[in-house]
N, C-alpha and C positions, 0 to 999 in steps of 0.2 A: 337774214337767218344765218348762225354761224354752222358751218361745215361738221361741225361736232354733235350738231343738231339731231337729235334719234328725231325719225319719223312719228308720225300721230297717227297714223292708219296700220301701219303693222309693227312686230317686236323689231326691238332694235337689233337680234341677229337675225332678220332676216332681209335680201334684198329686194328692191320691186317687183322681180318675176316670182320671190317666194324662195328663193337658193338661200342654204345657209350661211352666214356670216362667222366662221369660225373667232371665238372673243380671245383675243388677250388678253387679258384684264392687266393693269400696272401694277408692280409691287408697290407696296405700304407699308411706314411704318407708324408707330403710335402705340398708343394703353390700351387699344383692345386687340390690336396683333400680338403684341407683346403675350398677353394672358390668354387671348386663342390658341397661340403657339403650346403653352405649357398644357394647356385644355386637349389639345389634339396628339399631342405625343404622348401624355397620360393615358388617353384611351385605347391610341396605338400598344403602346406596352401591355397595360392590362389585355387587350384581344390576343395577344400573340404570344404573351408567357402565361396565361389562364391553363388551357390545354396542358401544360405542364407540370403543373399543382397538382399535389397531390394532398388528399384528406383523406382521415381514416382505411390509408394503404389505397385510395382509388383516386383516379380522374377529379377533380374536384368540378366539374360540368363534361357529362358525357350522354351525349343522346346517342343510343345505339338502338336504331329503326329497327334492323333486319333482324335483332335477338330480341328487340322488346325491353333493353333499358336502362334506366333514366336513372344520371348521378346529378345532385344540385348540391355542393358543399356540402357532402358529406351526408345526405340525404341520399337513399334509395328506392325507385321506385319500378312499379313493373306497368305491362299493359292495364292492367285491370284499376292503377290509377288514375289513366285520364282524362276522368272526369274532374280531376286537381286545376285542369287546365285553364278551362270554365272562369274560375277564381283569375289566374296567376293575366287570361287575358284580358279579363274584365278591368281587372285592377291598375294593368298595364295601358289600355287603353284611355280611363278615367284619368287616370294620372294626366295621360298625355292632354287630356281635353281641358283639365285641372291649370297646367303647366300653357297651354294656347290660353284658355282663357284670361290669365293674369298677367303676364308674361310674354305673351302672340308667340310667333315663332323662334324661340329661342334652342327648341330642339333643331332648325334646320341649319344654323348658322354657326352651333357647338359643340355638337354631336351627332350630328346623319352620319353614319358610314360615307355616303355619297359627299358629303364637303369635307369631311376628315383626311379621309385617301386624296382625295385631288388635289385639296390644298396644301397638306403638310407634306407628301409624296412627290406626285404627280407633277405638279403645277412647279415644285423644286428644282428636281430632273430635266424641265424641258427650259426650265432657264438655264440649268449649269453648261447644258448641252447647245442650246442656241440663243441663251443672249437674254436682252432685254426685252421689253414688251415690244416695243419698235422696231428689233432687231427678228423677234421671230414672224414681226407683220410682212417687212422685206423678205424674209424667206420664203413664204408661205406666195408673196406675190410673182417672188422670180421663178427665172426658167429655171427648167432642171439642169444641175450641172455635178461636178465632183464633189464639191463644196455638200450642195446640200444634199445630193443622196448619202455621202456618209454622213451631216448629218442627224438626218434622219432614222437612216438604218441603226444609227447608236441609238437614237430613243427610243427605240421601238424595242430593240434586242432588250434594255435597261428596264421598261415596261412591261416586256415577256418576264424578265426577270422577279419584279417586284410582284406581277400578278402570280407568278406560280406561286412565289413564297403565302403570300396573302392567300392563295385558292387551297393551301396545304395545310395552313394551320387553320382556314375555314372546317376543313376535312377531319382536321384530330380531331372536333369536334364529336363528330358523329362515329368517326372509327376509331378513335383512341391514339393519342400523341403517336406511345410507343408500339400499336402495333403498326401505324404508318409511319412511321421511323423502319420498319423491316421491312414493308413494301416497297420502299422506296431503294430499296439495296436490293432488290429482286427484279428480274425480267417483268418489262408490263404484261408480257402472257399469262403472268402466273396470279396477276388480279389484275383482269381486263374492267371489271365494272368500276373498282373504284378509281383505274386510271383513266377509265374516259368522263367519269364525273368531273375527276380535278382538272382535265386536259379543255373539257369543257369550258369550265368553269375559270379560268386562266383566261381561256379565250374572252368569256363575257367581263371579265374587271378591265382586260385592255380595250375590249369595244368603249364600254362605259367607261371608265375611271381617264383612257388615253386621250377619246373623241369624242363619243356622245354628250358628258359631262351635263353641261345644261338644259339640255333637252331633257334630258330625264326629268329633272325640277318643272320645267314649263310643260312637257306632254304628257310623260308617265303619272309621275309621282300623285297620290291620291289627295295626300296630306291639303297639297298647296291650295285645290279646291273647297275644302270644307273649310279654312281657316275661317271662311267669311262666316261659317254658322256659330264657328267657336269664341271667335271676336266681336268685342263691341269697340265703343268710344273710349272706353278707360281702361283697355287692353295695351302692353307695352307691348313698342312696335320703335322700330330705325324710321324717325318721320324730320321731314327738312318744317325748318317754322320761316311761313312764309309773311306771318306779321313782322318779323326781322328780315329778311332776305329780299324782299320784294320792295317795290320795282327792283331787278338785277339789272347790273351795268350790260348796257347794250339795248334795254326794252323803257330805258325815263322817259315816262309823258313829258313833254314842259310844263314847268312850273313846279315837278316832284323831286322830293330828293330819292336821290340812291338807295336804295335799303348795301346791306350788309357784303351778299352774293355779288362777287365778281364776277362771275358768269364762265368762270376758268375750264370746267367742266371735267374737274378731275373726279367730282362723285360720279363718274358718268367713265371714265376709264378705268377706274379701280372698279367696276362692277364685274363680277364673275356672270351674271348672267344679261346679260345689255340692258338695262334701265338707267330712267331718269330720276330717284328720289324726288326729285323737288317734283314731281307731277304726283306726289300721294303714296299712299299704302298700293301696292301691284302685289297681282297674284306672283308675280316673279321672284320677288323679293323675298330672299331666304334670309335676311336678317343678319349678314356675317359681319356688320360693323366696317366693313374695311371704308364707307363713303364715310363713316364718322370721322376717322384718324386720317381721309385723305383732307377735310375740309378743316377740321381742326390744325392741322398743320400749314395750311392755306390762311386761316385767320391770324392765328401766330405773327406769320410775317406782314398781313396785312394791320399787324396791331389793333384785332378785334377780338371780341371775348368770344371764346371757340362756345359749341353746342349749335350753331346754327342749323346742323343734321346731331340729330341728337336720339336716345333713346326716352320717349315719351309716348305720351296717349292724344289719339285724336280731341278727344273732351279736354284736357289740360293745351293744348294749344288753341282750342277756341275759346280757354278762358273758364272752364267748367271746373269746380273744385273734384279731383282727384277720388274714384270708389275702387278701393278694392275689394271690401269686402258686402260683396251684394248675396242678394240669395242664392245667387245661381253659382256663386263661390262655396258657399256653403253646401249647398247642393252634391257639387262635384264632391267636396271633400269629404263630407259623410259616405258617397258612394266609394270612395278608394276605398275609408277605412274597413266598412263593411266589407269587400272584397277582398283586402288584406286577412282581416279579421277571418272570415272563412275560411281562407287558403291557411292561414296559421293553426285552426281550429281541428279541421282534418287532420292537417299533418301530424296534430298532436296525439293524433287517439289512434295513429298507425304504430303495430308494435313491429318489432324485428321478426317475429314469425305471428303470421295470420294465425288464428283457431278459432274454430266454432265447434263445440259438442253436439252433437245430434245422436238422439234416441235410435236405436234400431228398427226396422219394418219388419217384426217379429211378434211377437208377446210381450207382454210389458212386462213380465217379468217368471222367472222359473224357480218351481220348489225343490231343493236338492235333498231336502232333509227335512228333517217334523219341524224346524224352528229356525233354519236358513234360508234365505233366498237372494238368487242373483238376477240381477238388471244387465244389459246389453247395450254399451254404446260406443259409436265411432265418432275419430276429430279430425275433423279437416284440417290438413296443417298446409301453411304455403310459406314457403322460406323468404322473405322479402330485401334479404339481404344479397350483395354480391360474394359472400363466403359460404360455406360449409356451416352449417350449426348442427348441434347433438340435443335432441330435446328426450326428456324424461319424464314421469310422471309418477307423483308421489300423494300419497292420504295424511291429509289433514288431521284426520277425527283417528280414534282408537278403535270407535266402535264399526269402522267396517274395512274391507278389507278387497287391494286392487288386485288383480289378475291381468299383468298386462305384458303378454309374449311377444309381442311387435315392440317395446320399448325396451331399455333406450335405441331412439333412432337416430338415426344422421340424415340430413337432408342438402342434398346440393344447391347452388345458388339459384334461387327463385324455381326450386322443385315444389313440385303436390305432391303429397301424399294422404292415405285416407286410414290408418292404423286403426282397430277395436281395442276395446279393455271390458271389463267385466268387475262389477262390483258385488262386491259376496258381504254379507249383515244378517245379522238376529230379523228374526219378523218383525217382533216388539219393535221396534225401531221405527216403522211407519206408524204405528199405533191405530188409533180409530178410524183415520181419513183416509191409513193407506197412501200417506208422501209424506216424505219425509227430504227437506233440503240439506247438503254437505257440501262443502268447498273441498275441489278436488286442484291440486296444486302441479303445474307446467312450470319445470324449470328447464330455460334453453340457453345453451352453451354456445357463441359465438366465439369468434378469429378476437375482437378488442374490450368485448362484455360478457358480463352475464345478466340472464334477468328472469324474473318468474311473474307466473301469469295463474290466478287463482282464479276459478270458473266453480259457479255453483251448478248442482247437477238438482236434478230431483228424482229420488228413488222413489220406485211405486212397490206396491205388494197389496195384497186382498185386503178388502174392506173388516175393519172387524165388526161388528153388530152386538 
């Protein structure tokens, strides 16, 4: 057995007493680092200038917990939406099940937070800082000396470094770019909770992102567990094909020829989290491609046709013609759309200010004269915007007439208010049944709109006989 050999009884970062095996994994190059690379720093960008963006004069994503609320491009939302949520994670979740089941884990290997920072970051830094794969294994084995406590203490300083910035634009999230842009040029006395969130929070991207890294994949992370429920045979999946590979050099019966796999064992050192591909789909295996472009480069010089570790499906390497589209594909994708579909549907029948007209707990209605009478009613108004608006209220019809001393009002961002009016009309006007319907017409003034909002009311008055 060659010395490169991951054990069969426990992970390959761990060692026989159960100590962990911190991995180096090898750099790599190829076609899918290449495109990782541009995939990982696109996302980077996007998380760290987003915060920054501004739509319609605000935050263009701003979850603000402690005031109750919520910006999503240029959408505003308050507590009493929540239930929005429902949708936005049903939909997100489907996706993701949508995306395993066709696909397998291609969210863990493209886009995790958790493989994105380490890899394009992280995993950067501790090379420029000590070396090669080899070079930081010798470190890590030798005594301590001058050498490598500086260093050390450079990567750590440089990982304090990158985790604040990362744990601060996590932070504009929820408090707003610019007003932690002012915090940050202030004493931490003077906003101790959100400086011990960040300070926290600092702390845990350098535990994980500097050292735990893989661990988090094999013990925490939930995902890696259920892939089994998500995936079948015809799920794409990073699988070695061992009808080419096999026998590898070092294991030929006599009498067989060689398959493909020299037995180099570099898919086995480019792994971020210790596995063997050529032993199957593993819960470990977060799909980052890097055993692809190590092996393909490996074939190359061996003058064989690269894919030998390839992206396919368990079914198409045992020879089974290719399903994508089964019922339970189908399945998924009617559930996104549906959940899409409602989260778009709500959002649409949300106006810039809430109203609802409601009758008064009074009399239905008072005689002020032989042949007038007035109705009594109040509207609930709730500002759902992050501006100031001026709402008014105006009569449609000729034939009656508003009374309304609370209006025009102003309302501050995401204010209640609960204003009366009073509608004055001939009797005749209800006629026989005594109701009589009229569109009563809300026009509301906002900071970048205007817009108006016609509600039917129903006046009452005595029956005539």
């Amino acid at each position: 057995m060659s010395r490169h050999e991951l054990p069969k009884e426990r992970l390959g970062t761990l060692d026989p007493k159960g100590k962990r095996i911190f991995p180096h994994p090898m750099a790599v190059r190829g076609f899918f680092r290449k495109y990782r690379t541009y995939v990982y720093w696109a996302l980077i960008a996007f998380f760290m200038v987003l915060p920054w963006i501004k739509i319609g004069g605000h935050q263009a994503v701003l979850i603000d917990i402690p005031n109750r609320q919520f910006a999503f491009f240029g959408l505003t939302f308050w507590a009493h939406d929540i239930p929005l949520i429902f949708f936005l994670l049903a939909g997100g979740a489907l996706t993701l099940a949508l995306v395993t089941a066709v696909w397998g884990r291609v969210w863990c290997g493209w886009a995790c937070p958790q493989t994105v920072f380490i890899d394009a970051i992280y995993r950067k830094v501790e090379t420029w800082i000590e070396g090669s794969h080899t070079k930081r294994m010798k470190l890590d084995q030798a005594p301590w000396s001058k050498e490598k406590i500086f260093k050390k203490s450079l990567k750590w300083l440089a990982y304090f470094i990158i985790s604040a910035h990362i744990a601060h634009s996590f932070a504009a999230y929820f408090v707003g770019a610019e007003e932690l842009l002012k915090m940050s040029l202030m004493a931490p006395t003077e906003n101790w909770t959100t400086f011990l969130i960040v300070f926290f929070i600092t702390a845990l991207l350098m535990f994980d992102f500097g050292w735990f890294r893989e661990q988090f994949c094999v013990i925490m992370c939930p995902y890696g567990r259920i892939q089994s429920v998500l995936m079948d045979d015809d799920s794409l999946a990073v699988v070695y094909d061992p009808n080419r590979g096999e026998p590898r050099k070092g294991y030929v019966p006599e009498g067989e020829t060689q398959g493909d796999c020299i037995n180099c064992f570099k898919c086995v050192a480019v792994c971020p989290t210790g596995i063997d591909i050529r032993r199957g789909i593993q819960m470990e295996c977060i799909a980052c491609t890097a055993c692809i472009d190590a092996c393909d480069e490996v074939m190359e010089k061996v003058k064989k046709p690269k894919g030998l570790i390839r992206y396919d499906s368990e079914g198409a390497l045992s020879g089974k013609p290719k399903k994508v589209w089964k019922p339970r594909t189908f399945i998924y994708i009617s559930l996104v759309i549906l959940s899409f579909v409602g989260l778009f549907y709500f959002i649409s029948q949300r106006t810039d200010v809430h109203l609802q007209v409601l009758r008064t707990y009074e009399e239905p209605y008072k005689k002020i004269s032989d042949n007038e009478l007035t109705n009594h009613f109040k509207v609930r108004l709730k500002n759902q915007l992050f501006d100031p608006v001026k709402v008014s209220i105006e009569s449609t019809s000729k034939d009656i007439e508003l009374i309304a001393p609370m209006f025009p009002l102003e309302l501050d961002p995401g204010e209640d208010s609960t204003p009366h009016f009073f509608v004055k009309f001939k009797d005749h006007l209800t006629q026989e049944s005594g109701k009589h319907l009229t569109p009563v017409k809300f026009k509301i003034i906002s900071k970048n709109s205007d817009s108006e909002i016609s509600e039917q009311i129903s006046l009452v008055g005595p029956i005539k006989k």
